[in-house]
C-alpha positions, 0 to 999 in steps of 0.5 A: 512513488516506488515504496518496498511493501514487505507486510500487511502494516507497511502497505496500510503505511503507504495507502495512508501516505498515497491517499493524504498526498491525493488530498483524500479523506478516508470517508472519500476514498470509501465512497470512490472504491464502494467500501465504508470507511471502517474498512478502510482505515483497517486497511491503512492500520494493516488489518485483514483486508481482502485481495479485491479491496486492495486493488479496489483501493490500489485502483481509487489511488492511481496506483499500480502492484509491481512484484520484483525479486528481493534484492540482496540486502547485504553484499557479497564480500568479494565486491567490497574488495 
């Protein structure tokens, strides 16, 4: 899964889609990173969240953070031509 994550609303969007396509419920995925499932569907719905428990969560899931520059969104014109 490679997902472009640009606010805190997009990365609880795709925790959410990791976390249901592990199989996982919410009260699971608490009880594998030591947090209560309050937090995370606050998590999921993109409310504040602690740097350590988004690794905590990151890790439960199998999941690596990759930062990478932005690409351009719109091209050059020189290289529509």
């Amino acid at each position: 899964m490679r997902t472009s994550v640009r606010s805190s609303k997009l990365l609880g969007e795709a925790l959410r889609r990791a976390r249901r396509s592990a199989g996982l419920t919410q009260k699971e995925l608490g009880h594998r990173t030591s947090l209560r499932q309050a937090t995370i569907s606050a998590l999921e719905n993109g409310e504040g969240a602690t740097l350590d428990t988004v690794f905590s969560v990151l890790t439960a899931l199998d999941l690596d953070l990759q930062l990478t520059k932005r690409a351009d969104m719109v091209p050059a014109l020189d290289t529509l031509f």
